[in-house]
C-alpha positions in Angstrom: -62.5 67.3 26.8 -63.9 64.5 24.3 -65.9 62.1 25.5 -64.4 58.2 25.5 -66.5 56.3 22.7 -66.4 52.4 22.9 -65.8 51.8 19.5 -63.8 49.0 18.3 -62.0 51.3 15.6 -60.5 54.3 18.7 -58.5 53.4 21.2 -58.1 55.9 23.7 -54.9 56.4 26.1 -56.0 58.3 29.5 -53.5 59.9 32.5 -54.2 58.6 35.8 -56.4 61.2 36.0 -58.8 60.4 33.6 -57.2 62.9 31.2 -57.8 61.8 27.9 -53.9 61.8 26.4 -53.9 60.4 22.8 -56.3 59.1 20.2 -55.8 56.2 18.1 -58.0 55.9 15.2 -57.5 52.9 13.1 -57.5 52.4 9.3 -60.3 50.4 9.4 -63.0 52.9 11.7 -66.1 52.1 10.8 -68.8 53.2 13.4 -69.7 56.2 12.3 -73.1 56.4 14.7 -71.7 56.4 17.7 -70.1 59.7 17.3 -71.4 63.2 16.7 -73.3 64.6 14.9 -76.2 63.3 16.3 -78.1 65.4 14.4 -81.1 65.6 17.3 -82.5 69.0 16.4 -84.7 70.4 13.3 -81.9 73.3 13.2 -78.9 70.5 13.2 -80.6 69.2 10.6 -81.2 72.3 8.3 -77.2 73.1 8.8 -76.7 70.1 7.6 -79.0 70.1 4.6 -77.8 73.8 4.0 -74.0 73.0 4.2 -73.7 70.0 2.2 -75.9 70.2 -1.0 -79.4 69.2 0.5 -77.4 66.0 1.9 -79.3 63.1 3.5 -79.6 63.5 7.2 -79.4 59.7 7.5 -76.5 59.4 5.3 -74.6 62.1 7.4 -75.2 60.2 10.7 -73.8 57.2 9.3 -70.8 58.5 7.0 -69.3 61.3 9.1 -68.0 61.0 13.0 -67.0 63.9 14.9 -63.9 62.2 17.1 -62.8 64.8 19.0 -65.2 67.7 20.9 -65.2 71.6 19.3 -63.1 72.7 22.4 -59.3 71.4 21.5 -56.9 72.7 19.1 -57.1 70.1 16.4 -60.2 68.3 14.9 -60.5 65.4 14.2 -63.4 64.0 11.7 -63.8 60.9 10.1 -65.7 60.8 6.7 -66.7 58.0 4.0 -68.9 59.6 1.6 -70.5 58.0 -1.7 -69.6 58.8 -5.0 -71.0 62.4 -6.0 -70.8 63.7 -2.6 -70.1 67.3 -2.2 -69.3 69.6 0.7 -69.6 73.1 -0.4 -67.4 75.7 -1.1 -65.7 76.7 2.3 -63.2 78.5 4.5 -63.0 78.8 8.2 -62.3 81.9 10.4 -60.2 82.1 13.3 -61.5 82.6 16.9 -60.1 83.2 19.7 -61.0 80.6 22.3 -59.8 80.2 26.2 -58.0 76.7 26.1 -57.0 74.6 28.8 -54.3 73.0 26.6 -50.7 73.9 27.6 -48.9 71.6 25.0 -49.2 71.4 21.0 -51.3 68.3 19.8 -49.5 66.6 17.1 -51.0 63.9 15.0 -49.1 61.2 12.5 -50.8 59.5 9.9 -49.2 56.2 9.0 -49.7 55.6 5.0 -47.3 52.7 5.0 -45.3 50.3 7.0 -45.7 50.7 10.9 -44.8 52.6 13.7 -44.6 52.1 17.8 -46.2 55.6 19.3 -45.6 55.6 23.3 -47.5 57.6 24.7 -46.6 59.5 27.9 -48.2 62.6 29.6 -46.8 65.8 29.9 -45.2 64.3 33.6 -43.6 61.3 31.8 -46.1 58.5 32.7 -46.0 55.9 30.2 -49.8 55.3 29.1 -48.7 52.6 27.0 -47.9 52.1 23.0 -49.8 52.0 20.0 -48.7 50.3 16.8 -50.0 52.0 14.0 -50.2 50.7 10.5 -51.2 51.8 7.3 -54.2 54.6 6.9 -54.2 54.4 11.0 -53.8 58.0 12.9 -53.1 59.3 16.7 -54.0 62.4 18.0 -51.8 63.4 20.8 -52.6 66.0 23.2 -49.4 65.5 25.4 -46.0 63.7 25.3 -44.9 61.0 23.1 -41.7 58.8 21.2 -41.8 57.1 17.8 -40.1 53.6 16.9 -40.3 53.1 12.9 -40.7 49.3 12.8 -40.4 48.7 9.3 -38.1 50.0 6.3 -39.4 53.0 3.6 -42.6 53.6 6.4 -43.7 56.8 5.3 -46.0 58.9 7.8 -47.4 62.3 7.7 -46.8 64.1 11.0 -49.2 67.1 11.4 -48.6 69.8 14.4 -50.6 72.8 15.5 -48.3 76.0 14.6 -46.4 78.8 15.0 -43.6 77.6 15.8 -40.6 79.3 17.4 -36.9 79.5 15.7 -35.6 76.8 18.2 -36.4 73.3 19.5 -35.4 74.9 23.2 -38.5 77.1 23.0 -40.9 74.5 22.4 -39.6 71.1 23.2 -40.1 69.1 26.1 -37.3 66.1 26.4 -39.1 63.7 28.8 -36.2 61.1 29.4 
């Protein structure tokens, strides 16, 4: 499961357990270096120089951060590229992984006015809220409820899919 980072930009909300539940990544991230990729290997680096138009290795480390580990559902990646950038032409294939997840991560992205996300696991624990603001996101892996706290706050909620016909199939009420 991802790794905790101390970073003053993520906040993390963990289960008892350890269990790593939700990921808040504020608008204002900015420490790019303490995530992946660490880009420690000769071959790490020629992916990277191969992928993204002879880029700068240093320039990579410091403008791109890998939040969350290859093994979960969604990715999450942080990037603030100069002007003139380019990531080449791409798709990505489908594989089939094991995964330990039994519940569909969601994210919301707030792009203006505010929102209270509590966060709960899938047993109903309250982990605690976070109050997310404009260009701040959450990754959550488990359960959760959403207070808008402002009028006309717009946010863009992102789920991992298919989904069946009917709430009854998939939803979870925790209260």
């Amino acid at each position: 499961m991802t790794p905790e980072v101390e970073s003053q930009g993520v906040d993390y909300y963990k289960a008892a357990d350890g269990r790593i539940i939700a990921i808040h990544i504020k608008g204002n991230f900015s420490d790019y270096a303490k995530f992946p990729p660490f880009l420690d290997t000769e071959e790490a680096k020629e992916h990277i120089r191969a992928a993204y138009a002879d880029q700068d290795i240093e320039v990579e480390r410091n403008t791109k951060a890998h939040i969350t580990d290859d093994e979960i559902p969604l990715q999450v990646i942080v990037l603030n590229r100069p002007k003139g950038a380019i990531t080449k032409a791409h798709y990505h294939l489908v594989e089939e992984r094991p995964s330990v997840n039994t519940t569909r991560h969601q994210v919301l992205l707030c792009q203006r006015g505010s929102i209270r996300v509590g966060v709960f696991t899938k047993d109903g624990e309250s982990l605690g809220d976070a109050i997310l603001r404009r260009d701040d996101l959450i990754l959550m892996y488990e359960g959760h409820e959403v207070e808008f706290l402002e009028d006309d706050t717009k946010v863009i909620e992102i789920k991992e899919g298919p989904f069946p016909e009917t709430d009854d199939r998939d939803k979870v009420d925790l209260n």
